[in-house]
C-alpha positions as CSV (number, residue, x, y, z in Angstrom):
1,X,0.0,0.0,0.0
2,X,2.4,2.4,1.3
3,X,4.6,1.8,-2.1
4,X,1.7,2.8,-4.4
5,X,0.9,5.9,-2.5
6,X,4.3,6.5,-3.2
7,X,4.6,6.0,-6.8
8,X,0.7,7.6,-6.8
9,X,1.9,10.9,-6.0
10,X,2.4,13.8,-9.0
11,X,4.3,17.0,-7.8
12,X,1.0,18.7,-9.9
13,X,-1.9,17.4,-7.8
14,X,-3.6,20.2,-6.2
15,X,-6.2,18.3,-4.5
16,X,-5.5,18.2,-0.7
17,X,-3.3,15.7,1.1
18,X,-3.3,17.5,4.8
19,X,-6.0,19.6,4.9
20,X,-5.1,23.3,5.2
21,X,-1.1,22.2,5.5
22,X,-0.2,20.8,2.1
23,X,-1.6,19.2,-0.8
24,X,-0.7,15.8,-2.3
25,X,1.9,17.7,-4.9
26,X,3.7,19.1,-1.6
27,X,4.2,15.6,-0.3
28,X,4.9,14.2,-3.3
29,X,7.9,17.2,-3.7
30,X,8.9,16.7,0.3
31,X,9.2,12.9,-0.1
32,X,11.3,12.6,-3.3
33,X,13.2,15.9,-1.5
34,X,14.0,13.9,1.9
35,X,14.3,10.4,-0.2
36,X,17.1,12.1,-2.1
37,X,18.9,14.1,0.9
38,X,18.7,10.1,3.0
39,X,20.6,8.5,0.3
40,X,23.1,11.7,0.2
41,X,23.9,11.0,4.3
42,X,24.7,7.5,3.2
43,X,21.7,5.7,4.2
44,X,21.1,2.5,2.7
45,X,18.3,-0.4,3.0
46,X,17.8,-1.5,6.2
47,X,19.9,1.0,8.2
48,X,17.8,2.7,11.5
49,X,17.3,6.2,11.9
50,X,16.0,7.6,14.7
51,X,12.5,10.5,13.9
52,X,11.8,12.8,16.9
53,X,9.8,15.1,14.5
54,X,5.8,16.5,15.3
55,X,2.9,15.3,12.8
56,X,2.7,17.2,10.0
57,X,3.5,17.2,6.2
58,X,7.8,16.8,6.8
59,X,7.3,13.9,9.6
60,X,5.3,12.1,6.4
61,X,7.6,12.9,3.9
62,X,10.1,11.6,5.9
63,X,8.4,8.4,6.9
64,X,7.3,8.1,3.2
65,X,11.1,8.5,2.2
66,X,12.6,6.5,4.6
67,X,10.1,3.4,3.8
68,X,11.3,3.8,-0.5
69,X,14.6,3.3,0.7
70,X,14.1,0.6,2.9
71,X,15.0,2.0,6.1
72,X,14.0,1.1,9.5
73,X,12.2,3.9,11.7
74,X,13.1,4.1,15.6
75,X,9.7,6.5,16.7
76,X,10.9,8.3,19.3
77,X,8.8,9.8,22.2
78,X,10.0,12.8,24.4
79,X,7.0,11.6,26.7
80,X,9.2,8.7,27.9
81,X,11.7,10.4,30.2
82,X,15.7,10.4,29.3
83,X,16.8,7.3,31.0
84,X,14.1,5.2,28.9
85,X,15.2,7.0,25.3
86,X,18.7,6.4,26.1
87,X,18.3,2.8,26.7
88,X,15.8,2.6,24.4
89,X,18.2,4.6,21.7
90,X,20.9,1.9,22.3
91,X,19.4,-1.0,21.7
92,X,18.0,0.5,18.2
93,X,21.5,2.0,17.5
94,X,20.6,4.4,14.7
95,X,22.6,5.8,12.3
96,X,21.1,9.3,12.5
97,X,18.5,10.6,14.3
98,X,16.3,13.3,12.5
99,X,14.2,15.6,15.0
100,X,12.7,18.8,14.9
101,X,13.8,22.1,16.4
102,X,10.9,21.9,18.9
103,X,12.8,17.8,19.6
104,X,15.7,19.3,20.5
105,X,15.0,22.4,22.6
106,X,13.3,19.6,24.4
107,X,16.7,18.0,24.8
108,X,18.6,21.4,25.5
109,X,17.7,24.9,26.4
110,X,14.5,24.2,26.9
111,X,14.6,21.5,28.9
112,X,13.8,22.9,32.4
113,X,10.5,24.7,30.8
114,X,9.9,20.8,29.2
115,X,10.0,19.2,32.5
116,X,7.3,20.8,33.9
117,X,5.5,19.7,30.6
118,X,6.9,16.4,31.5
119,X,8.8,16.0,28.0
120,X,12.0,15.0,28.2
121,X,15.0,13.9,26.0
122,X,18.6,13.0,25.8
123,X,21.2,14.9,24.4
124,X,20.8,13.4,20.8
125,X,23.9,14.5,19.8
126,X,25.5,11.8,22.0
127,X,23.9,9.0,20.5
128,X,23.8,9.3,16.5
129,X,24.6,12.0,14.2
130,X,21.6,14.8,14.4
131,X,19.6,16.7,11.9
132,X,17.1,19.2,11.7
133,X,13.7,18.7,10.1
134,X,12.1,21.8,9.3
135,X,12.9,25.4,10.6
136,X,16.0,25.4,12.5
137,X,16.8,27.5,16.0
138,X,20.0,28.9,17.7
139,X,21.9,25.2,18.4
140,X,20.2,23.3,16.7
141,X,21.7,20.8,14.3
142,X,22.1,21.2,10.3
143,X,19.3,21.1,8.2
144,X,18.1,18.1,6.3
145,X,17.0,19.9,3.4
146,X,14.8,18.3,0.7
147,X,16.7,18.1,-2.8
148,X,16.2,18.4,-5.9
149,X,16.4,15.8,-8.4
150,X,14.7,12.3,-9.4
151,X,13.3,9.9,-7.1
152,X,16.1,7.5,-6.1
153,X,15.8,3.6,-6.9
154,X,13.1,2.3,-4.1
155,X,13.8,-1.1,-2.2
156,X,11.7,-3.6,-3.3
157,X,12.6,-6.6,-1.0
158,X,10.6,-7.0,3.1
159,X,12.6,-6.6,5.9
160,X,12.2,-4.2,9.1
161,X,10.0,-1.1,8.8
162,X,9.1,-0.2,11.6
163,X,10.3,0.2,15.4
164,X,7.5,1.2,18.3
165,X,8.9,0.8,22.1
166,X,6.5,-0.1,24.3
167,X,7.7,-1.5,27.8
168,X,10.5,-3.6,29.3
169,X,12.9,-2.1,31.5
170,X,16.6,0.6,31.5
171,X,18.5,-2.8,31.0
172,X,16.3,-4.5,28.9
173,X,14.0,-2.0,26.6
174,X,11.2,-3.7,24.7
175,X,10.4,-2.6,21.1
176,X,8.1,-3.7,18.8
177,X,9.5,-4.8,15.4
178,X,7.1,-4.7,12.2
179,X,8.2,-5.6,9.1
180,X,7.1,-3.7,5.3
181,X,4.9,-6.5,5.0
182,X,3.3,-6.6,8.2
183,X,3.0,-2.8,8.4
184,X,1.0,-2.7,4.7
185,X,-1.0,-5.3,6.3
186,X,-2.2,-3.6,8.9
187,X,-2.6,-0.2,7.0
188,X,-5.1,-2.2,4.6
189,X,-7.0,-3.7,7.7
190,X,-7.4,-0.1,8.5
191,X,-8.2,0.6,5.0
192,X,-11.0,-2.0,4.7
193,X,-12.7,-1.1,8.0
194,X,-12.6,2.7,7.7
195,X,-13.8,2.2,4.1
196,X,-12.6,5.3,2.6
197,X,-13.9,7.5,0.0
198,X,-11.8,9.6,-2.3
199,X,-11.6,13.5,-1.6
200,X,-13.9,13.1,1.5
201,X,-11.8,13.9,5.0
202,X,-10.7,11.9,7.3
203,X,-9.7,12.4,11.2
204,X,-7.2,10.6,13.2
205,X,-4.0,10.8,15.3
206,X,-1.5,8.5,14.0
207,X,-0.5,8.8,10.7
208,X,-1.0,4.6,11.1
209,X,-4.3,5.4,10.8
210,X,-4.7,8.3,8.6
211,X,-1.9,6.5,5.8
212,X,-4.2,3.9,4.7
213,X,-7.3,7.1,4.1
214,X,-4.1,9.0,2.5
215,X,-3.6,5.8,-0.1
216,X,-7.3,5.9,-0.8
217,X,-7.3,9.9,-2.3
218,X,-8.8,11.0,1.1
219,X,-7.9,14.2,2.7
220,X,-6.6,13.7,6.3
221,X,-6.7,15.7,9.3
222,X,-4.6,15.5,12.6
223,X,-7.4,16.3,15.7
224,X,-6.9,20.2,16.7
225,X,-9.5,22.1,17.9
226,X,-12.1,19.2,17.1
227,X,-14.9,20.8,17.5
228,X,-14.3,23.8,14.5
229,X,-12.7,20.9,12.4
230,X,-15.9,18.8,12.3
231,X,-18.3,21.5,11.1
232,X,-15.7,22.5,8.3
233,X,-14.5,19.1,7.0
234,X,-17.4,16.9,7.5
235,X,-15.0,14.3,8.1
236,X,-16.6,10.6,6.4
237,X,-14.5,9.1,9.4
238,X,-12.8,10.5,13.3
239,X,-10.9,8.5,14.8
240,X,-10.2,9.3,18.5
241,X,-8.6,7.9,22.0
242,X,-11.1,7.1,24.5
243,X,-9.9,10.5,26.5
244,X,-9.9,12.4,23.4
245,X,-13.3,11.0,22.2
246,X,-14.4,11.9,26.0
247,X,-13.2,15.1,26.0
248,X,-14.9,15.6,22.7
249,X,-18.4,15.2,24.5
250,X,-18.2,16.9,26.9
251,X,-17.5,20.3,25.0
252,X,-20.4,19.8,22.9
253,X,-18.3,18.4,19.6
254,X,-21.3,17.0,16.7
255,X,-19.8,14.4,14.8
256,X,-20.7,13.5,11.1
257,X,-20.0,10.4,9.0
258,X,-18.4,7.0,11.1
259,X,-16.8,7.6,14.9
260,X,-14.0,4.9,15.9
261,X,-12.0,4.5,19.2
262,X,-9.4,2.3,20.5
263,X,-6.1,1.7,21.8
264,X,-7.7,1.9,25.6
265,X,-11.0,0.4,27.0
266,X,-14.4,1.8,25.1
267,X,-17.3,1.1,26.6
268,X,-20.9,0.6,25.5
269,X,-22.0,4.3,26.8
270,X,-19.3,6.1,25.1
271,X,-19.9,4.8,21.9
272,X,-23.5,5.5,22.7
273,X,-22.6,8.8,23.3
274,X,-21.2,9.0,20.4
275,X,-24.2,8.1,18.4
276,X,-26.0,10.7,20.2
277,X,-23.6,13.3,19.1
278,X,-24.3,12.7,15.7
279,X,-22.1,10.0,14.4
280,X,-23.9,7.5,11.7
281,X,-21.9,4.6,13.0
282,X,-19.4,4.4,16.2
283,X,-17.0,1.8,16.4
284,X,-14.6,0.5,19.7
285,X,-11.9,-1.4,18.0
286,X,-9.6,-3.6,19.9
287,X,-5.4,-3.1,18.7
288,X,-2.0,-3.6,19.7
289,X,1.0,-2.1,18.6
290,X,1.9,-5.9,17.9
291,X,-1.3,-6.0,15.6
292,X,-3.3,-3.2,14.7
293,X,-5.8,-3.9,14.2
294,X,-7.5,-7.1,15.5
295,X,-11.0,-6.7,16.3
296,X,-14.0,-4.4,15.9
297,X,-17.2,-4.2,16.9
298,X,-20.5,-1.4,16.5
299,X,-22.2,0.3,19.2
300,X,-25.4,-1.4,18.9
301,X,-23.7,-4.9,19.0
302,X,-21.7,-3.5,22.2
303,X,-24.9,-2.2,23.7
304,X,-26.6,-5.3,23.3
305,X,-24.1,-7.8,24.7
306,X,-24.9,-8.8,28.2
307,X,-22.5,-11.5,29.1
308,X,-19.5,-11.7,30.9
309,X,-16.5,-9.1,29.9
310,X,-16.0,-6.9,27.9
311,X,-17.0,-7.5,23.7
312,X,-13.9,-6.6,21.8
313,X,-15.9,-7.6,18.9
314,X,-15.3,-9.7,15.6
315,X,-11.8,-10.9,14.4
316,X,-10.8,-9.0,11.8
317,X,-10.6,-10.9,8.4
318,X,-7.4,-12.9,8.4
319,X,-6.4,-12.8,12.2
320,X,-6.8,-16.0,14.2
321,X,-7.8,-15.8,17.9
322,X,-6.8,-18.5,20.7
323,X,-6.6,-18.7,24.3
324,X,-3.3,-20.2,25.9
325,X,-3.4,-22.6,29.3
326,X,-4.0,-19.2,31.7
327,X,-6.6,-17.7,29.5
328,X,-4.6,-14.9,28.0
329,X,-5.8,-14.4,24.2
330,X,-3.2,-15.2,21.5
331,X,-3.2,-13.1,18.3
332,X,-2.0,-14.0,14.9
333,X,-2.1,-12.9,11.5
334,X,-0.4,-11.0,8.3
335,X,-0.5,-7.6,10.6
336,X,0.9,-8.8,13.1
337,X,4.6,-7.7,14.2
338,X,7.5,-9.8,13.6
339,X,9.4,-9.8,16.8
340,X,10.5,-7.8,19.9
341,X,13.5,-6.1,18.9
342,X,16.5,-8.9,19.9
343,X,14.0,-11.3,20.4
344,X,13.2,-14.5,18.2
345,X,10.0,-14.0,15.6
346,X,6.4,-14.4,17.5
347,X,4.5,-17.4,16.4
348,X,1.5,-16.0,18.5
349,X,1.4,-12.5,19.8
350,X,0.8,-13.2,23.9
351,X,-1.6,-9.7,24.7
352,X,-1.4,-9.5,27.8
353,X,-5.3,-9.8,28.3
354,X,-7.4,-12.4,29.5
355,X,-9.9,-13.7,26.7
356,X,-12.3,-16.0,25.3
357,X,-12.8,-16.7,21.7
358,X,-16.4,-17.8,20.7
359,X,-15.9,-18.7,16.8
360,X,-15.1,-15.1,15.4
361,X,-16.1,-13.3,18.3
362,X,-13.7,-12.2,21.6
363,X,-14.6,-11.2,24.7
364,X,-11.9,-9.9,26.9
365,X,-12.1,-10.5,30.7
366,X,-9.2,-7.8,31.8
367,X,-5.3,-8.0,32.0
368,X,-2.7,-10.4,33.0
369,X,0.2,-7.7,33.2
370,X,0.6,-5.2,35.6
371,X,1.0,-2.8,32.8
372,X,-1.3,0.1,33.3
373,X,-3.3,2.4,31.3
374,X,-3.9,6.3,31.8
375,X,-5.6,8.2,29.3
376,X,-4.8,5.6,26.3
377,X,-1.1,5.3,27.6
378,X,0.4,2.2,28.1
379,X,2.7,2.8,31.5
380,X,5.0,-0.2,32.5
381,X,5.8,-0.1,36.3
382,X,8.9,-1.7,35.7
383,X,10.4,1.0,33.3
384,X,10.2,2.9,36.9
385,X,10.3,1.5,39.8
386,X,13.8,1.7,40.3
387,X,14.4,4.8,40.5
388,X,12.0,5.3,43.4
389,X,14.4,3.7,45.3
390,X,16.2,7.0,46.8
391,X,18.0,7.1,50.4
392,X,15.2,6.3,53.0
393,X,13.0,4.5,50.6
394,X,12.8,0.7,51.8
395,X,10.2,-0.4,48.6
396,X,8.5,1.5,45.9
397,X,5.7,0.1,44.3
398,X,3.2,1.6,40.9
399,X,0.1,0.6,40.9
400,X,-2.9,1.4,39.0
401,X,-6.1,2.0,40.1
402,X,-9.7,2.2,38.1
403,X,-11.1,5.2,37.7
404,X,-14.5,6.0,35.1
405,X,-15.0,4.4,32.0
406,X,-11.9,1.9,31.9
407,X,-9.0,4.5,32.6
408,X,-6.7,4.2,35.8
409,X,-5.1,6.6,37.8
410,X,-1.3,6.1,38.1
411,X,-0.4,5.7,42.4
412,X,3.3,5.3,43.6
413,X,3.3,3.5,47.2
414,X,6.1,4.3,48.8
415,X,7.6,2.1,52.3
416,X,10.1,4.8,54.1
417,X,12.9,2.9,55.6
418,X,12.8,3.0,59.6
419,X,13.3,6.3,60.8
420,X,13.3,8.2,57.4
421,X,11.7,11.4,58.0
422,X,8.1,11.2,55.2
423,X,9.4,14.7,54.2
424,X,13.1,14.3,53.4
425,X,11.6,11.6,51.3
426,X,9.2,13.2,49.5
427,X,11.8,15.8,48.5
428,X,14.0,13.5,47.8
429,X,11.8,12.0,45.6
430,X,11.2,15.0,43.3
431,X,13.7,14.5,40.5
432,X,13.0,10.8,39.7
433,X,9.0,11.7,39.7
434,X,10.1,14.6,37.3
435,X,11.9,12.4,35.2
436,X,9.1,10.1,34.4
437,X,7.6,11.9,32.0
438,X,4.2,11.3,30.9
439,X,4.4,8.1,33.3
440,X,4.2,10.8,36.2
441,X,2.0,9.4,39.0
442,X,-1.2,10.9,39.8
443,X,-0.4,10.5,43.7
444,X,2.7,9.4,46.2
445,X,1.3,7.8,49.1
446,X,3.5,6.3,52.2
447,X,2.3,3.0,53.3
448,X,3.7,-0.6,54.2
449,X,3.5,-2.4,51.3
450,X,1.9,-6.5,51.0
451,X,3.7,-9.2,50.1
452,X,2.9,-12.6,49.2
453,X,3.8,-16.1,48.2
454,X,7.3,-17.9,49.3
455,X,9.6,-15.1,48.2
456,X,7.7,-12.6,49.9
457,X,7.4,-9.6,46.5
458,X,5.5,-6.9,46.4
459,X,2.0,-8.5,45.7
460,X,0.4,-5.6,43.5
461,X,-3.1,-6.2,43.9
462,X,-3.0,-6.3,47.4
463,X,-1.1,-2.8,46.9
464,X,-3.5,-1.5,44.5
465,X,-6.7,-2.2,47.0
466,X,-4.6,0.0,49.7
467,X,-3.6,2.0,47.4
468,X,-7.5,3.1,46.2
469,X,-8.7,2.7,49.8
């Protein structure tokens, strides 16, 4: 898919590719530009490079450029905290990292005003060659300037696409691998449940989603200031966060055409809502970053189900569904990722979640990790435990625990040593809570934490109970 829309795209098409940012002849100019200045830095297939750089028409000119060549994408999130990215950057060992100005005032001058944001990065210099996408500022690192010419040779083989991190730990960072194949798998799963029309809009926050509508001659739109979008795009299709789609609601936001959510819990009421709003269809749809996406289901099938857990909805066509020996599902199929980065190639993908598969359908029954989620973020305790661990801190524990409509809040239990003093501690506490980023805890309480079985560890739900009580 992504190699058609590619070849697809005429430096003389007018007709809009990001609506009010560029049109399909801009992106068509910016990727053969960047595809061009890439193979001048050296880059050949199947080389990393590292993109720090905010959605808009140069982050997918670059992606575009980088997938004709046949390189392999780290994403990079200034949301993770330093010590993650550097671990994280390691492991993926690009070759050059391409950022933004606003990426790297996040990882210099600006840092202390980021903090408070809670973004945070590395000095990217240290790791891999640097350079600027975009408009450049004071100390920033050369320009990567589209050039001029004819489209280089593309890479016609498979191989690695794709790299997403998603958990593990400092020592041991997880990433999620996806091959060309896998990734233009998924994109037409997208594709064929979105059903997109040519030169009709289309709303959504990853360009994983918005690529496939892209490929299809659709318009798309990155969610800013929903509510003034919607009533000048008349968008066939939005696709939104549980959070976002929330906070859509409740300032008064009229949908048109089909609503979808994912990538966190959606409930029966909130696609509801959604209907009520004004959307013709509203879809939860269940997806990993290992396989996105899996399975979908309609508000009025949601609404009707009254069994047991929660209806994820029906396989999408070619995934296979099983349960292993402790009830976690199992997913497979031609979307699905090809390995953890260092890790051997999945035969199933292991979810995490605790399912049952009734011939097509899957009903999920909650999680087996004790990975939690806040506002559609994925947040892995063990990424930051550690560091918790200052002078006077005996055991540190994150827990999360529910709050409305499938979200959790994010609590850090901390056991002061005897005779630790709860106010040295807290301040001592203050730069590792400042360095977890977006994983930031909603609340620090000081309590003795459980423990259970033979070797005596921290037994979480135990901690999570005390920690909601």
């Amino acid at each position: 898919m992504l190699t058609e829309l590619i070849d697809g795209l005429r430096s003389d098409d007018a007709r809009p590719a990001l609506c009010g940012t560029a049109t399909r002849g801009d992106l068509a100019r910016l990727t053969r530009g960047y595809a061009r200045a890439l193979r001048e830095q050296g880059l050949a297939a199947g080389d990393t490079v590292g993109l720090a750089v905010r959605p808009g028409p140069r982050s997918l000119a670059t992606l575009l450029a980088a997938y004709h060549l046949g390189l392999r994408v780290a994403v990079l999130d200034p949301a993770a905290g330093p010590d993650v990215l550097l671990a994280r950057l390691a492991i993926a060992a690009p070759r050059l990292v391409l950022a933004d100005a606003a990426a790297q005032a996040v990882a210099g001058w600006a840092a202390p005003l980021a903090r408070r944001a809670h973004l945070a990065l590395p000095a990217l210099r240290s790791v891999a060659p640097v350079r600027t996408i975009g408009r450049r500022l004071v100390g920033t690192a050369p320009a990567l300037r589209p050039l001029d010419g004819q489209m280089p040779r593309g890479y016609a083989g498979d191989g690695d696409a794709v790299i997403v991190f998603t958990s593990g730990t400092t020592s041991r960072p997880r990433a999620v691998v996806h091959t060309r194949a896998s990734l233009s798998a998924g994109m037409a799963a997208v594709r064929d449940l979105v059903r997109p029309e040519p030169d009709v809009p289309v709303v959504g926050g990853t360009f994983f989603v918005l690529l496939p509508s892209l490929a299809a001659g659709a318009p798309v739109a990155f969610p800013r200031r929903l509510g003034r979008q919607i009533r000048a795009l008349a968008p066939q299709a939005t696709y939104l966060t549980p959070p976002q789609l929330r906070a859509a609601l409740a300032g008064g936001v009229r949908f048109t055409g089909r609503v979808y959510s994912g990538s966190a819990p959606v409930s029966a009421a909130l696609l509801a809502a959604a209907r009520r709003a004004g959307a013709r269809e509203a879809w939860g749809v269940y997806a990993l970053t290992e396989l996105f996406p899996a399975a979908a289901v309609e508000s009025a099938a949601k609404a009707l189900f009254d069994g047991a857990g929660d209806l994820a909805g029906e396989l999408l066509p070619g995934v296979s569904a099983t349960a292993d020996a402790d009830g976690q599902l199992l997913l497979r199929g031609p979307a699905a990722a090809d390995r953890y980065l260092g890790d051997e190639p999945f035969d199933w993908v292991a979810t995490g979640d605790l399912g049952r598969v009734d011939g097509r359908t899957v009903v999920l029954g909650g999680r087996v990790k004790d990975m939690i989620l806040r506002r559609a973020e994925n947040i892995y305790p063990g990424l930051y435990e550690p560091s918790l661990h200052v002078p006077g801190v005996e055991l540190a524990v994150i827990v999360g625990v529910p709050a409305a409509d499938g979200d959790e809040q994010v609590v850090a239990v901390v056991q002061a040593a005897a005779g630790a003093a709860e106010t040295a501690v807290r301040a001592a506490l203050r730069t590792p809570l400042a360095r977890m980023g977006s994983a930031r805890p909603d609340a620090v309480i000081f309590a003795r934490i459980p423990l259970a079985g033979r070797s005596r560890k921290p037994d979480r739900a135990a901690t999570a109970r005390l920690a909601a009580r």
